[in-house]
C-alpha positions in Angstrom: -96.0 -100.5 -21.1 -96.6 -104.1 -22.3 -100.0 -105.4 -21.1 -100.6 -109.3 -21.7 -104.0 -110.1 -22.1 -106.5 -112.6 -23.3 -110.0 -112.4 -24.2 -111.9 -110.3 -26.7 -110.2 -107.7 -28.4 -113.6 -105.9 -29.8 -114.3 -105.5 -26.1 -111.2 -103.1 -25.3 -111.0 -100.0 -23.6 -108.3 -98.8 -25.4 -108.5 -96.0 -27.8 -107.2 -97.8 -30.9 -107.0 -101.7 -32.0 -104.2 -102.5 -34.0 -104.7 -105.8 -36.6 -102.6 -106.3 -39.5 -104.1 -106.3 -43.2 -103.3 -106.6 -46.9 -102.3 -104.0 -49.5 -105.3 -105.8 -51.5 -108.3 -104.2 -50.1 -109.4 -107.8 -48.6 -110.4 -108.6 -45.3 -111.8 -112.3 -45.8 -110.1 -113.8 -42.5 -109.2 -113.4 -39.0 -109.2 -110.5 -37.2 -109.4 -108.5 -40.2 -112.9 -110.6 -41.1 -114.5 -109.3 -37.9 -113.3 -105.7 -38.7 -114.9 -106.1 -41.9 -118.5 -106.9 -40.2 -117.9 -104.5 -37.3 -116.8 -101.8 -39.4 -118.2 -101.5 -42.5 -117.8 -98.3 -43.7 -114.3 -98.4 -42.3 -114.0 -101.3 -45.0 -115.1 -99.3 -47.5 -112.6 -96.9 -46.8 -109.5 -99.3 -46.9 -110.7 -101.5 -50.2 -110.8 -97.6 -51.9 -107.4 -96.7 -50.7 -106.0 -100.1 -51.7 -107.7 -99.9 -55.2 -105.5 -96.6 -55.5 -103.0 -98.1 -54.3 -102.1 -95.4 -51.7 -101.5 -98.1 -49.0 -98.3 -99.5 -48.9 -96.7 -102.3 -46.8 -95.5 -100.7 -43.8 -98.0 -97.7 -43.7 -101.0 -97.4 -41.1 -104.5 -96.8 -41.9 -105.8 -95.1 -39.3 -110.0 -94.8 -39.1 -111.1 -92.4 -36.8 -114.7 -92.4 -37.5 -115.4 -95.7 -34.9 -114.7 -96.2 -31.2 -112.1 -97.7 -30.5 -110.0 -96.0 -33.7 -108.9 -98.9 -36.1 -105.1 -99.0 -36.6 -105.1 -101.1 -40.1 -101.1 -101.9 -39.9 -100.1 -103.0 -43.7 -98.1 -106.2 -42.5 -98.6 -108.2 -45.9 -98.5 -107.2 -50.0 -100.0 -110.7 -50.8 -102.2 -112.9 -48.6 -100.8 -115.0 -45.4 -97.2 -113.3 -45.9 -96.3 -110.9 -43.4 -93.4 -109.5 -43.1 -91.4 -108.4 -39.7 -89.6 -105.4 -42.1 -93.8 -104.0 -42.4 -94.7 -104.6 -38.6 -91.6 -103.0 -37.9 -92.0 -99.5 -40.2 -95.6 -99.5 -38.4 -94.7 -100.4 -34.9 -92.2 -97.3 -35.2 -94.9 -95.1 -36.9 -97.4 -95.7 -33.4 -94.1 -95.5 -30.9 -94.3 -91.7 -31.1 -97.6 -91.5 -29.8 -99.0 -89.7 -32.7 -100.3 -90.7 -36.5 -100.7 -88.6 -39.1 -104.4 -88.8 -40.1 -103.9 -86.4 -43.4 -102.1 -84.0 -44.0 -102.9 -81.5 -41.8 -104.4 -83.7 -38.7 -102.8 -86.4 -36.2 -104.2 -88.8 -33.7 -102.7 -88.3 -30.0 -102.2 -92.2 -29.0 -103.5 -93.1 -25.2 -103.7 -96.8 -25.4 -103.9 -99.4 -27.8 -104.9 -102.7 -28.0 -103.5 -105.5 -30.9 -103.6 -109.0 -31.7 -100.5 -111.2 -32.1 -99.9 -109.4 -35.6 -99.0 -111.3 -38.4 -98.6 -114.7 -36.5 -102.2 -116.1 -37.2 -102.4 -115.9 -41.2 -99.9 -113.7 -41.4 -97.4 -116.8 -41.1 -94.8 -115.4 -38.4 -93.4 -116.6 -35.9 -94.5 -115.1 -32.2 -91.5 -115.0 -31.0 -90.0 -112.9 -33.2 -93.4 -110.4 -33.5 -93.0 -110.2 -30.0 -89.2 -109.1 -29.5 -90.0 -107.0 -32.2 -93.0 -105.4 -29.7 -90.9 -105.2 -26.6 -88.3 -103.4 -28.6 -90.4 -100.5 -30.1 -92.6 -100.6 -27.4 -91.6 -101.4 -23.9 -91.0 -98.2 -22.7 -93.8 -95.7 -24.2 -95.8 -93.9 -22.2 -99.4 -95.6 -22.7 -100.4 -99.4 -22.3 -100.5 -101.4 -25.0 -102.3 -104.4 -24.6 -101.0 -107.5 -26.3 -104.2 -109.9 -26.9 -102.3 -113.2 -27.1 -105.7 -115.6 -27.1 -109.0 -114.2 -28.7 -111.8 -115.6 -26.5 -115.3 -114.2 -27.8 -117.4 -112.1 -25.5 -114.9 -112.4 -22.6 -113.6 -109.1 -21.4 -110.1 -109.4 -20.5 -109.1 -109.5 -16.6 -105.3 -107.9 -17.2 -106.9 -104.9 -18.7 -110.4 -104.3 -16.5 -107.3 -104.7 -13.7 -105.2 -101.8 -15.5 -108.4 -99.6 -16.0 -109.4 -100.0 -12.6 -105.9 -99.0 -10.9 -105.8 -95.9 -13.7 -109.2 -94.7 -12.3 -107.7 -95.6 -8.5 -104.6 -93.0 -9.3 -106.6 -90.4 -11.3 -109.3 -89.9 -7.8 -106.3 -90.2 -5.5 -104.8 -87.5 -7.8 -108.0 -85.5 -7.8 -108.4 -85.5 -4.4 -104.6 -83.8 -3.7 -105.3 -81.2 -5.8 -109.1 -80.5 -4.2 -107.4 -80.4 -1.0 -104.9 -77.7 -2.0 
């Protein structure tokens, strides 16, 4: 489920943000700037796995260690040159609802929350990150919410209105089976 939202992402709900990052261990702009001051030792984490080059375009570093998780997608080798191919492999990786951490552990997806990946300085064009999206992701079974305007400090509506309506059916469904 598709969510369309606007506000700020760092205010989610959701279990995980997505944002789309370099195979270069820098996060100097956009989105991936404010992950940098957010989540420092998350930064720390990717700039050591770059330097070792065991991110490649197209894989997912996923940090568990914050709420909400941090989905790094690997949409770009250089800087402002994403590539559909790389938010493709990693828009197929999250589509199964579960992410391999390491080798022996994996993250069960409940909701996630992204930017418009690679269309900021990532250089693509929305339109085709977003058929992209609806293709691999239309019909999974947890919201993903689609932040289409940052706006700092503003909560989004479209998700506090999902939220509230989740709450609504987990009480009503509560209540059924009390009264059982």
């Amino acid at each position: 489920m598709l969510i369309y939202c606007q506000g700020d992402i760092f205010l989610t709900k959701a279990q995980c943000i997505a944002h789309g990052c370099n195979t270069l261990g820098k996060m100097g702009a956009g989105i991936a700037k404010e992950m940098r001051a957010l989540f420092p030792a998350m930064y720390e984490e990717y700039k050591k796995l770059c330097k070792s080059e065991e991110l490649k375009a197209g894989d997912i570093f996923v940090y568990t260690k914050s709420k909400p998780y941090i989905l790094n997608f690997m949409t770009q080798c250089g800087f402002y040159n994403a590539k559909l191919e790389y938010i493709s492999q990693c828009l197929d990786k999250i589509k199964t609802g579960k992410l391999q951490i390491d080798k022996c552990q994996y993250l069960t997806i409940d909701s996630v929350a992204m930017p418009k990946i690679g269309c900021n300085l990532g250089k693509l064009n929305w339109n085709d990150v977003h058929k992209l999206i609806k293709d691999k992701l239309e019909n999974i079974g947890f919201p993903v919410f689609i932040y289409k305007e940052y706006i700092p400090k503003k909560f989004s509506f479209d998700e506090e209105i999902y939220w509230r309506k989740k709450e609504g059916q987990n009480e009503k469904e509560r209540i059924v089976k009390t009264n059982f």
